[in-house]
VMD Tcl script that draws the C-alpha trace (Angstrom):
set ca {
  {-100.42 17.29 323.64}
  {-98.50 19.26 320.60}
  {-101.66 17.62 318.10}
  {-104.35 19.03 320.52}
  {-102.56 22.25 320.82}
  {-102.51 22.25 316.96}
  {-106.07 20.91 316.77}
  {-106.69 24.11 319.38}
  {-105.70 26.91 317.33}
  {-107.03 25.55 314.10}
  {-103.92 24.78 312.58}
  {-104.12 21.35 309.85}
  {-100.32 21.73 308.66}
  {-98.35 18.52 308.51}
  {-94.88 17.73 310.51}
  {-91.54 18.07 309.23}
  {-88.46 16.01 309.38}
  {-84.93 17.04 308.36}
  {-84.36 14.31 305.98}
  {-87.54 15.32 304.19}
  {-86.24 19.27 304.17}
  {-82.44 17.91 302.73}
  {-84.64 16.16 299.94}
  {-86.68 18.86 299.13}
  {-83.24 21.70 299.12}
  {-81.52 19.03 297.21}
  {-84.10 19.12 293.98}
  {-84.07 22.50 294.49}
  {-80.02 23.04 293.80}
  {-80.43 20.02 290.90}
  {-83.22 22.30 289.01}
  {-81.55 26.29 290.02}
  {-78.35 25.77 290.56}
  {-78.49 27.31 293.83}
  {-79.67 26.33 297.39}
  {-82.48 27.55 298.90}
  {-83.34 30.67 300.54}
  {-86.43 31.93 302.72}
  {-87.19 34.40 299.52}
  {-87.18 31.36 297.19}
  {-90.68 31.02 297.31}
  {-92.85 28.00 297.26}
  {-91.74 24.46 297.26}
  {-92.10 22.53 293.85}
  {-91.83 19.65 295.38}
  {-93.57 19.68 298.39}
  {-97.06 19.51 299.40}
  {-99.58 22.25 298.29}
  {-99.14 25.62 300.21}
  {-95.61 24.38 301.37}
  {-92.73 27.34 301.10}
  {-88.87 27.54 302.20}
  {-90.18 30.46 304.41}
  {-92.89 28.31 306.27}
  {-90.31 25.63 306.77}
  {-87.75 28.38 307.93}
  {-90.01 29.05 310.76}
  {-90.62 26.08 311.90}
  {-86.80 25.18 312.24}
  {-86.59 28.42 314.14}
  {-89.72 28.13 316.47}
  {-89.53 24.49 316.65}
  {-93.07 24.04 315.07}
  {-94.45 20.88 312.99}
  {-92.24 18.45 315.31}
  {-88.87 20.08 314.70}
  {-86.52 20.87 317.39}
  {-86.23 24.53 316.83}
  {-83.39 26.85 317.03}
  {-81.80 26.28 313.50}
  {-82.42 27.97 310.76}
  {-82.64 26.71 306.98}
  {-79.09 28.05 306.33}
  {-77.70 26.78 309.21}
  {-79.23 23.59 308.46}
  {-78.22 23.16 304.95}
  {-74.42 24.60 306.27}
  {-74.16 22.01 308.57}
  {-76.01 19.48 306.09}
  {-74.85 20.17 302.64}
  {-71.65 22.41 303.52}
  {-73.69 25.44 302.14}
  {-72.48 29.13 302.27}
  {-74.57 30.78 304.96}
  {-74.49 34.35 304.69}
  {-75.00 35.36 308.04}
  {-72.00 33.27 309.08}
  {-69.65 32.94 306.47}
  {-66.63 30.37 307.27}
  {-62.78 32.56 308.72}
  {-60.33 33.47 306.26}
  {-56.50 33.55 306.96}
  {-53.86 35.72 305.01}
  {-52.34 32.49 303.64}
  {-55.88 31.74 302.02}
  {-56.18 35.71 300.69}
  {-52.81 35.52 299.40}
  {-53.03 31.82 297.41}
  {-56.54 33.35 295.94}
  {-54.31 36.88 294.56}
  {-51.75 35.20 293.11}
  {-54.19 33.16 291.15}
  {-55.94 35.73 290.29}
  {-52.46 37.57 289.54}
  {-51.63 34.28 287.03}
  {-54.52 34.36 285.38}
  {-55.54 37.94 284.15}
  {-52.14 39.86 284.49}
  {-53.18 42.09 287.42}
  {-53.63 41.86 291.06}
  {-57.42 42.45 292.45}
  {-58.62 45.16 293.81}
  {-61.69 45.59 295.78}
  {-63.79 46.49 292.77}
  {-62.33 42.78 291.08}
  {-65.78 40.91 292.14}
  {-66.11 37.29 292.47}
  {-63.15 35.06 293.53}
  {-62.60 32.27 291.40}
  {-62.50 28.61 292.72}
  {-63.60 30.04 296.32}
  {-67.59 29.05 297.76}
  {-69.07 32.18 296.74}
  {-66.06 35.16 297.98}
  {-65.67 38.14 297.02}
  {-62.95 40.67 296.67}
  {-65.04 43.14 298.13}
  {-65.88 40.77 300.93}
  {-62.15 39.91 301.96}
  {-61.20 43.89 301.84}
  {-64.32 44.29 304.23}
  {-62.64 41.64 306.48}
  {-59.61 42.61 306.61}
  {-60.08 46.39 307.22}
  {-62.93 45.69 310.36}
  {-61.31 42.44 311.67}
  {-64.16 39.88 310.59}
  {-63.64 36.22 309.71}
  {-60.69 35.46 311.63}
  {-58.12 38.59 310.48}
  {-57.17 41.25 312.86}
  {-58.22 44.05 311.27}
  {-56.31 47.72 310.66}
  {-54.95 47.03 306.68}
  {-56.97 46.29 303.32}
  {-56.47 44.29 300.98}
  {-54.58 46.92 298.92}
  {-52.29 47.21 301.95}
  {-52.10 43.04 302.30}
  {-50.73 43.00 298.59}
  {-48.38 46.32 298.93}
  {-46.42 44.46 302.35}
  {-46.36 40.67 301.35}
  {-46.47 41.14 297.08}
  {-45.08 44.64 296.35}
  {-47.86 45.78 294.75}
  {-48.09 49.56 294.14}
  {-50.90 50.42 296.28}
  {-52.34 53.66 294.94}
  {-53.12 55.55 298.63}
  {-49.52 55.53 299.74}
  {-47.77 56.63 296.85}
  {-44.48 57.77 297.45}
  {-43.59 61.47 297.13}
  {-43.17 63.55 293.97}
  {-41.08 67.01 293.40}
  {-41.01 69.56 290.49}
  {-37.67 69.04 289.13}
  {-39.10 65.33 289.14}
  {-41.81 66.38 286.74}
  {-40.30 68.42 285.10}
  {-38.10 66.20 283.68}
  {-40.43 63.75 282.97}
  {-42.07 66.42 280.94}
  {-39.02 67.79 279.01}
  {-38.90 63.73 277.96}
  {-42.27 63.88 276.64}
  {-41.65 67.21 274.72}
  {-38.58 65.86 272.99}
  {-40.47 62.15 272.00}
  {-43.98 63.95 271.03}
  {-42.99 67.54 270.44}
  {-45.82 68.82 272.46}
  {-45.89 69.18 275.86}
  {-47.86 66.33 278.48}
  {-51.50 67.56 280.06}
  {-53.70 65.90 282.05}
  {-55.34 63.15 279.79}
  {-51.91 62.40 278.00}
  {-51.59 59.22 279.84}
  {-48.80 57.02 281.36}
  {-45.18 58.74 281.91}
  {-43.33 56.48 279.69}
  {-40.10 57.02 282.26}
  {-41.76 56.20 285.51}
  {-43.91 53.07 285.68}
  {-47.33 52.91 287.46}
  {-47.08 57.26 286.98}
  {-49.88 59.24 285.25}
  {-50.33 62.58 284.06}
  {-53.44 63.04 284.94}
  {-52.19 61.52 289.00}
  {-49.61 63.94 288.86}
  {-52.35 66.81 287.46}
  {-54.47 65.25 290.71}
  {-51.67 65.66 293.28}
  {-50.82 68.98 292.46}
  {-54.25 70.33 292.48}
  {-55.12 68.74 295.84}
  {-51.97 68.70 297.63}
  {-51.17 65.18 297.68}
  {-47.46 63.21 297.45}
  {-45.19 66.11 299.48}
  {-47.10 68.96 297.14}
  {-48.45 72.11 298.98}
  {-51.65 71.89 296.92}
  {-53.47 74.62 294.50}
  {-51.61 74.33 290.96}
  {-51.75 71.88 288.32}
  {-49.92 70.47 285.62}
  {-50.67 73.26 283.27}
  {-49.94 76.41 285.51}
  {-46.50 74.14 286.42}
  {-45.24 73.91 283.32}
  {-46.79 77.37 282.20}
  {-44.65 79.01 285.08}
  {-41.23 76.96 284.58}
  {-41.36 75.82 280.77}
  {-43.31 78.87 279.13}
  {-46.21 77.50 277.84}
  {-49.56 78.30 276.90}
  {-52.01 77.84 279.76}
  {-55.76 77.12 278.31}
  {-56.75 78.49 281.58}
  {-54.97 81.34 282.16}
  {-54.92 83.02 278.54}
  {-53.36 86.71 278.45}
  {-55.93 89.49 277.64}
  {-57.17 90.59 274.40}
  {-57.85 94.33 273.25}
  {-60.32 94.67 270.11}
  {-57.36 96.99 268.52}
  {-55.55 93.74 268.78}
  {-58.02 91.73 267.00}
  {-58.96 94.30 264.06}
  {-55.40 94.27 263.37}
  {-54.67 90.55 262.75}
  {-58.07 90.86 260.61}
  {-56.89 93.31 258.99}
  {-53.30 91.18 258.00}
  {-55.81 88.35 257.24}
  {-57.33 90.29 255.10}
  {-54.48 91.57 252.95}
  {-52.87 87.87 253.00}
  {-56.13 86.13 251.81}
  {-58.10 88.76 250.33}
  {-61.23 88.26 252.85}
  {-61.76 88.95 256.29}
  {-61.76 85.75 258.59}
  {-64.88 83.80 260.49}
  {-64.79 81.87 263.30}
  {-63.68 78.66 261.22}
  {-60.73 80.68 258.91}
  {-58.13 78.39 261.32}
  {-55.17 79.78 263.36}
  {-53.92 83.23 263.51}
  {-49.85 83.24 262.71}
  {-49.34 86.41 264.28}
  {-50.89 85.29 267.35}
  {-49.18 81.63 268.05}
  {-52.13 79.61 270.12}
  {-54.94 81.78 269.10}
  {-57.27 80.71 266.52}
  {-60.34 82.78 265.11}
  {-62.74 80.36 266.91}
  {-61.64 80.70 270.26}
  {-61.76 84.36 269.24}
  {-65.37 84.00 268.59}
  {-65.89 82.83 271.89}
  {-64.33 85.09 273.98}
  {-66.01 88.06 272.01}
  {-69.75 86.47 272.55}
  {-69.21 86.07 276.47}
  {-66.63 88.65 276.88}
  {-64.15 86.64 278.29}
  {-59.95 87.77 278.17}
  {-60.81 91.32 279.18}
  {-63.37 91.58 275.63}
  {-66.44 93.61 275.74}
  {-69.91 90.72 275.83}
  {-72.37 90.54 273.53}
  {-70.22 90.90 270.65}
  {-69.30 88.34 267.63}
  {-66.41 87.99 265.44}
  {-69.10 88.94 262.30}
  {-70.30 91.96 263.83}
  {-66.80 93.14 264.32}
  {-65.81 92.29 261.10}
  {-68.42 93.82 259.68}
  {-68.39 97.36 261.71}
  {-64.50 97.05 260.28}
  {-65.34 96.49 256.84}
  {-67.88 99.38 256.85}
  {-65.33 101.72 258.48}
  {-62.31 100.99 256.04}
  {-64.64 100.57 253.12}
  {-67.12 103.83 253.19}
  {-69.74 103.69 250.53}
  {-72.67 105.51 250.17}
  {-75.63 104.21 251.19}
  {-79.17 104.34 249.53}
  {-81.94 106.08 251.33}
  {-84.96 103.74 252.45}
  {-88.84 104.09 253.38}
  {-90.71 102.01 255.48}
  {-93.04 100.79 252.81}
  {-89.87 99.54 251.27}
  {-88.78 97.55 254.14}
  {-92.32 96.12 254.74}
  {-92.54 95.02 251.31}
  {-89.36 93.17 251.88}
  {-90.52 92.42 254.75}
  {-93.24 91.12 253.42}
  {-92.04 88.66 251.01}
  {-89.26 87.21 253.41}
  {-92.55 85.91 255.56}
  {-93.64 84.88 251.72}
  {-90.64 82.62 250.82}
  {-89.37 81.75 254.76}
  {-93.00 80.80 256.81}
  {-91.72 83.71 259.43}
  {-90.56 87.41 259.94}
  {-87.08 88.19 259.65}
  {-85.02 89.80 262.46}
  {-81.45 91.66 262.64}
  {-79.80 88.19 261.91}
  {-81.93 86.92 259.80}
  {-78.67 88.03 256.81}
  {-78.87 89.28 253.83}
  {-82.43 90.47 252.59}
  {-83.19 88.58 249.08}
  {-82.87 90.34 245.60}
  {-81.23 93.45 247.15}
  {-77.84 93.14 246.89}
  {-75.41 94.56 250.07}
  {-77.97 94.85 251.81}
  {-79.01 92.69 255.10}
  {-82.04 92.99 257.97}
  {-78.63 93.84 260.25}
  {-78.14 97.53 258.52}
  {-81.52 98.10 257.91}
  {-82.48 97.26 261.52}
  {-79.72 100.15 262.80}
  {-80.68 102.51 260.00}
  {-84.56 102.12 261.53}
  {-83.42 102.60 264.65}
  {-80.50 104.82 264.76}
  {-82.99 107.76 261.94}
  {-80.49 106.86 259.22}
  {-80.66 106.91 255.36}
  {-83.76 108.94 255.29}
  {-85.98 107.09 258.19}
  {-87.56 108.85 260.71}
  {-88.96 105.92 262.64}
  {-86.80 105.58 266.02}
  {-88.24 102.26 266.21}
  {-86.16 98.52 265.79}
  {-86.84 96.17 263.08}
  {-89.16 93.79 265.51}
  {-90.87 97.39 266.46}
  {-91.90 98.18 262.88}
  {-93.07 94.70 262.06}
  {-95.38 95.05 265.26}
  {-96.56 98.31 265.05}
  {-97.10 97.77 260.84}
  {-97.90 94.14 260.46}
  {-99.06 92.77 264.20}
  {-95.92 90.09 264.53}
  {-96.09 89.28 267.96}
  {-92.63 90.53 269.97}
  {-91.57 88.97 273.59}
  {-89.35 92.47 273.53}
  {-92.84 94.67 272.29}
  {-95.55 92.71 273.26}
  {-99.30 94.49 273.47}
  {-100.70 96.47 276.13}
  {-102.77 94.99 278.63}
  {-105.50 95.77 280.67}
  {-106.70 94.44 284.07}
  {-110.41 94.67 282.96}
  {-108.53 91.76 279.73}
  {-106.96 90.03 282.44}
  {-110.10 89.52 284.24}
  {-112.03 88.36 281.56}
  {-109.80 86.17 280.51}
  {-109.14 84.46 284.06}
  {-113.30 84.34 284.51}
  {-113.61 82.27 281.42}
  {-110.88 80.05 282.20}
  {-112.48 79.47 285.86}
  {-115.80 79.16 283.98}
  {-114.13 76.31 281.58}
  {-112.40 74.64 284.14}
  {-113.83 75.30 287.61}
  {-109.93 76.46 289.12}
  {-108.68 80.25 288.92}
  {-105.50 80.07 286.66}
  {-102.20 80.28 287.90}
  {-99.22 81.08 286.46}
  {-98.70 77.45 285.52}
  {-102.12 77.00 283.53}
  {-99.73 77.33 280.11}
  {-101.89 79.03 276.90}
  {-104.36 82.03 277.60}
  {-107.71 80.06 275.38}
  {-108.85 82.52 273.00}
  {-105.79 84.93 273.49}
  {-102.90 83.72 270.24}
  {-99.92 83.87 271.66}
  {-100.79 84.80 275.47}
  {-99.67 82.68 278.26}
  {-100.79 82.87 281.90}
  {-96.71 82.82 282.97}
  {-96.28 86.18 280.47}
  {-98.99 87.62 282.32}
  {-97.74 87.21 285.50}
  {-94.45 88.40 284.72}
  {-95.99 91.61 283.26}
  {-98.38 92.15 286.32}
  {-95.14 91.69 289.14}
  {-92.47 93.83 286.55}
  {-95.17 96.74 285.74}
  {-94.90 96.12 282.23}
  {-96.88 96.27 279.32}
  {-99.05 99.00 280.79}
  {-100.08 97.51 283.92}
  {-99.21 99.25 287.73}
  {-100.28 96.67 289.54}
  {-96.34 95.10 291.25}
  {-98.74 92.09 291.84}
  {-98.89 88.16 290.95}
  {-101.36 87.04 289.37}
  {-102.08 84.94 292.25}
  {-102.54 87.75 294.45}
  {-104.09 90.09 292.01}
  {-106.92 87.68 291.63}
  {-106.55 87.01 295.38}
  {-107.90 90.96 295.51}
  {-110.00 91.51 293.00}
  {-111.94 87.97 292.60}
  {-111.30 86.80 296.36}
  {-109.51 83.68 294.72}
  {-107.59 81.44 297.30}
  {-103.82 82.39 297.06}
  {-101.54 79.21 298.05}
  {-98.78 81.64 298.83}
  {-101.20 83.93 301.41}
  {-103.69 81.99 303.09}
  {-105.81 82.30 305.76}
  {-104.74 81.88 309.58}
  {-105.56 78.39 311.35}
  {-106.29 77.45 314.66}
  {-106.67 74.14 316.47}
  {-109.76 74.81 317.52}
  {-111.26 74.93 313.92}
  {-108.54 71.92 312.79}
  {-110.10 69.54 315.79}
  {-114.09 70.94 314.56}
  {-113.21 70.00 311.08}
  {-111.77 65.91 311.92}
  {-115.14 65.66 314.03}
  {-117.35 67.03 311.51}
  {-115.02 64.11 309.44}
  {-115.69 61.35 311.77}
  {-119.20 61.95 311.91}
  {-119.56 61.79 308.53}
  {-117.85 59.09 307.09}
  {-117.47 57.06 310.32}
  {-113.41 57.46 310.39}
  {-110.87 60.07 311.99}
  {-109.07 61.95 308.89}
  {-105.84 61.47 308.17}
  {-103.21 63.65 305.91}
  {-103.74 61.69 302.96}
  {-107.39 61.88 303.28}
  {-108.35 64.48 300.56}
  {-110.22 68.03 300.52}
  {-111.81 68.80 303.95}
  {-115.59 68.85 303.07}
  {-116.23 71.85 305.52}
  {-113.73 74.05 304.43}
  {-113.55 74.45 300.33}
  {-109.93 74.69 299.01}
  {-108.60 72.94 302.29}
  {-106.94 69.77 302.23}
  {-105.79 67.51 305.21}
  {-102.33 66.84 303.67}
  {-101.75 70.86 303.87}
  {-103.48 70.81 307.67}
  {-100.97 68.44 308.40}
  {-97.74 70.43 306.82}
  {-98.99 73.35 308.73}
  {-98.98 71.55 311.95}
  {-95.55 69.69 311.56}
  {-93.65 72.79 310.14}
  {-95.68 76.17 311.68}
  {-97.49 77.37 308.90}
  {-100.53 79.68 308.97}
  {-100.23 80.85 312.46}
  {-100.03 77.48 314.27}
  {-97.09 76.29 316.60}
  {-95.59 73.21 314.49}
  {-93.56 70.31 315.85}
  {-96.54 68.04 315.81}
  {-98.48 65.92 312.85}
  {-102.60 65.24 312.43}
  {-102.47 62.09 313.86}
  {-101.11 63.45 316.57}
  {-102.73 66.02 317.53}
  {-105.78 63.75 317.24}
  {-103.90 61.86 319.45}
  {-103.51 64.27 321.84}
  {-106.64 66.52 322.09}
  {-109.40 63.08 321.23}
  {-107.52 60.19 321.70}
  {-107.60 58.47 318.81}
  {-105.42 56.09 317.83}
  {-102.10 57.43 316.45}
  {-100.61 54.39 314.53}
  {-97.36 56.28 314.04}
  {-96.79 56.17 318.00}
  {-98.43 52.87 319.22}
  {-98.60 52.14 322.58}
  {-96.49 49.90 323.91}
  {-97.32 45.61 324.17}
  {-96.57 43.37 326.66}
  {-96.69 39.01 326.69}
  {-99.14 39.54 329.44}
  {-101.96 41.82 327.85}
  {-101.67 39.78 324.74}
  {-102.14 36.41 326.29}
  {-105.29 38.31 328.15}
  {-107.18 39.23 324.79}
  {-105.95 35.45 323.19}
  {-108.05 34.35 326.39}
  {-111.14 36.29 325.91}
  {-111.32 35.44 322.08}
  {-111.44 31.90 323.34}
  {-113.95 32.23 325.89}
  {-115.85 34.17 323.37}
  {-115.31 32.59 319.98}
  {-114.25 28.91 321.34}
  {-111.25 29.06 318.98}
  {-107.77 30.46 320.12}
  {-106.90 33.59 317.56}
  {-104.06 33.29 314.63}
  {-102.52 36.64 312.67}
  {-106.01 36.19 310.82}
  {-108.20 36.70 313.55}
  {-108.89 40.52 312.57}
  {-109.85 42.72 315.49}
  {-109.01 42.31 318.89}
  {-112.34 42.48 320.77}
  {-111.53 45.12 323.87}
  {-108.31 45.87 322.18}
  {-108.60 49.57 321.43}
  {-108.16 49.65 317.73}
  {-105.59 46.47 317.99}
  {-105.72 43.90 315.26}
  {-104.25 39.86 315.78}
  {-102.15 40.70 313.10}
  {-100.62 43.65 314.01}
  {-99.34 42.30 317.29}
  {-98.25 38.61 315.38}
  {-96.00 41.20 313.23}
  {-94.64 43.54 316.63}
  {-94.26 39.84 318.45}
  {-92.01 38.82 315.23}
  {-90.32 41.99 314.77}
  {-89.94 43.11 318.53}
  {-91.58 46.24 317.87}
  {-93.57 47.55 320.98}
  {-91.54 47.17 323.13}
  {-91.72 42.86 321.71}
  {-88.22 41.26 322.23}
  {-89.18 39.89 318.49}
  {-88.58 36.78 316.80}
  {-91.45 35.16 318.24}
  {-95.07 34.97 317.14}
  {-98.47 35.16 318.05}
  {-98.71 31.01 317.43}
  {-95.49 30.52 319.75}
  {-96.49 32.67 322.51}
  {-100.13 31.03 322.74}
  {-98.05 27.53 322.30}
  {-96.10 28.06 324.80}
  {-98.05 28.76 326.95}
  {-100.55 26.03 326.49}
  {-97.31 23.55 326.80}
}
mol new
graphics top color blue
foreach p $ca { graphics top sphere $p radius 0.5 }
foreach p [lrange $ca 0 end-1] q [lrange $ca 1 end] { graphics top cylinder $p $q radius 0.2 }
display resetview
């Protein structure tokens, strides 16, 4: 009856037996190392078209004259004592404990549950064990860890129940380092030498989230700043620039120059060094005015203790320096571009503030980047040139007429426009700058005067013109669109992925809370395969029947369409019938539901 069946529904595949399976698994362990999974592919030694997946399935479904019900891990865990992962053997505390004092023996600590494998054991883990013994699997009750297992029966120090900590406590631990290192501990100094399994940096931790009896808040540094004095890195006191041009000033007279950010420590100023100086001047940290460095202070101080008289300058003078700086260097110079070449004491900082500031005989008002753009065309992101929309225009029409898209403020270099981008010109339409009124992007400013399509502002939509579109679709290529289907053909610019965002999320005047499929769905009826309607053993067995009336042949997951099935396809129901979707109870198939039913 079974061959007929087999004969019935086309099937040629040869029985099984057990002993032949055990072979097969063990030549498989002799040439891996490992036993054999459903994912291990196919068979070497089996018959062509033979795999450990094919043979799993018939031990579940009893096909190929096995009994059904096992599984190929259960069978080689009853067979060849095999770990099966989806029922791994109970585990006692006795067991957990033998395996951590091994483990304890052999590398000096005891395992966490970060330690990995467990050595000598049929494939445990540390990780595992902790798992069982915190949710009560395998045989333990449940409720501890294996952290907790080790503190009660070994001792161990387990690192979530630490036992409480006060100040004098750390304090004295500190005043211990101080006297053996003659600095005082911080966070990343380590062990405490006088309290085993102690850190710093778990005492920093505890003190800056409350942990161990400690209200929560502080830290090591503010703790010992507060009781012992010293300097927090945090929490330094304010700095005045009076304060500053003095101990440059005592630098000065000790060394006979006036210190930079890498002249070292200041010794009237115990903790503070010139670079952390620096630092606090450029982002105006310790109550210091930003924007300032240590060099510009130094050298406003130098010129106000030292008064010279200065030379008078022209502006052909500076462009001529100007000139050959570009000469020797590849580029224009700037305000910190140092000391200008071949004239001594002077630098492009002073002559930049004599420009600008009318000084030493120049009449200009302008800054040294102004000049050099006004005199010699060097392009400025500060003084860029005037723009026109009429420009702007023509430079957007040839770039649609190049690439067949309106730029945006992505399209990077303006073609035929040195040192123009389409991002700089969209900054200067929205800001107002660089002669334009417009308070416009460039997306909407060619939205206006081109009629380009503006992402950010489009048009309204409406279902009715959404469900014209997907006909006009069908009709066309034979198929109902879906999001991922490209432009719409009727409606230039569109795109069905956008339709679809609109309709989920309320865009562009429509509703939202509903896809393209199904609204399809829902106003034409066509098949959403996001929401499939629901299968039952019956219904299924009724189209297996009609194929057979009509084809003489019973259908298999390969049978493509389901005639009268309303968009259903044999293999989409074998899959719902082996993963219970549908409404399925699953782990059957379309071959076991036809068998069993001719048996």
């Amino acid at each position: 009856m079974r061959r007929k069946l087999r004969r019935r529904r086309g099937s040629s595949r040869p029985e099984l037996a057990v002993p032949q399976i055990l072979a097969w698994a063990d030549a498989h362990k002799r040439r891996t190392g490992h036993w054999p999974q459903i994912s291990a592919g196919p068979i070497r030694e089996g018959p062509v078209g033979e795999s450990w997946r094919k043979v799993d399935t018939a031990l579940r479904l009893g096909l190929r004259g096995l009994e059904g019900g096992s599984s190929l891990a259960q069978l080689l865990a009853e067979q060849r004592n095999a770990r099966n992962q989806t029922r791994p053997p109970p585990l006692t505390v006795k067991q957990i404990l033998g395996w951590a004092d091994a483990h304890h023996r052999r590398t000096g600590h005891w395992p966490t549950s970060t330690s990995g494998a467990i050595k000598d054991s049929q494939g445990e883990t540390w990780r595992a064990v902790d798992d069982a013994l915190r949710l009560g699997l395998r045989g333990v009750q449940g409720g501890t860890s294996l952290a907790q297992l080790l503190s009660a029966e070994r001792g161990v120090r387990n690192h979530r129940k630490l036992p409480p900590l006060s100040i004098r406590q750390i304090l004295g631990w500190a005043d211990a380092y101080h006297r053996r290192h003659g600095t005082w501990p911080t966070s990343v100094s380590g062990p405490i030498d006088d309290a085993p399994g102690e850190t710093w940096n778990g005492v920093d931790t505890a003190l800056h989230l409350g942990r161990r009896g400690f209200p929560g808040g502080s830290s090591l540094s503010r703790l010992l700043a507060q009781k012992r004095g010293t300097r927090n890195p945090k929490q330094l006191p304010p700095l005045t620039v009076a304060q500053l041009l003095r101990w440059a000033r005592a630098y000065r007279r000790r060394t006979g120059q006036w210190p930079n950010r890498a002249s070292g420590t200041i010794p009237e100023a115990p903790g503070e060094n010139w670079s952390a100086i620096h630092s606090a001047l450029v982002t105006g940290c310790r109550g210091l005015p930003a924007g300032l460095t240590l060099a510009r202070l130094i050298e406003h101080q130098a010129a106000v203790a030292e008064p010279s008289p200065l030379p008078s300058l022209s502006v052909p003078q500076i462009l001529g320096w100007a000139d050959a700086y570009l000469k020797r260097h590849g580029v224009w110079p700037h305000a910190r571009s140092g000391p200008i070449d071949g004239v001594p004491g002077e630098t492009w900082r002073t002559v930049d503030q004599a420009l600008h500031k009318n000084q030493r005989g120049l009449k200009t008002g302008m800054t040294l980047a102004q000049l050099l753009s006004v005199h010699r065309g060097r392009r400025s992101r500060h003084y860029a040139p005037r723009l026109t929309e009429a420009q702007i225009l023509a430079w957007a029409d040839a770039h649609r007429k190049r690439t067949g898209e309106w730029p945006n403020f992505r399209s990077g270099p303006i073609a035929g426009a040195p040192g123009e981008t389409w991002r700089g010109i969209d900054a200067a339409l929205q800001q107002r700058s660089r002669g334009l009124r417009g308070g416009l992007s460039l997306s909407r400013f060619l939205a206006r005067k081109r009629n380009a399509r503006n992402r950010n502002n489009l048009p309204p939509l409406k279902v009715s013109q959404v469900l014209a579109w997907a006909k006009a679709h069908h009709r066309r290529t034979g198929s109902w669109p879906m999001s991922d289907s490209g432009p719409v053909a009727d409606a230039p610019g569109e795109t069905w992925k956008s339709i679809d965002l609109s309709l989920r999320w309320g865009y562009r005047g429509l509703k939202g809370g509903i896809s393209l499929a199904r609204l399809l769905a829902r106003e034409l009826g066509v098949r959403n395969r996001a929401s499939l309607p629901v299968l039952t053993p019956e219904r299924i067995r009724s189209w297996a029947e009609a194929h057979y009336r009509r084809t003489g042949t019973w259908p298999h997951s390969k049978s493509g369409k389901v005639f009268g099935g309303g968009g259903e396809t044999w293999s989409g129901i074998d899959q719902a019938l082996r993963g219970g979707y549908r409404g399925l109870p699953g782990n059957s198939s379309l071959s076991a539901l036809l068998g069993g039913e001719r048996v």
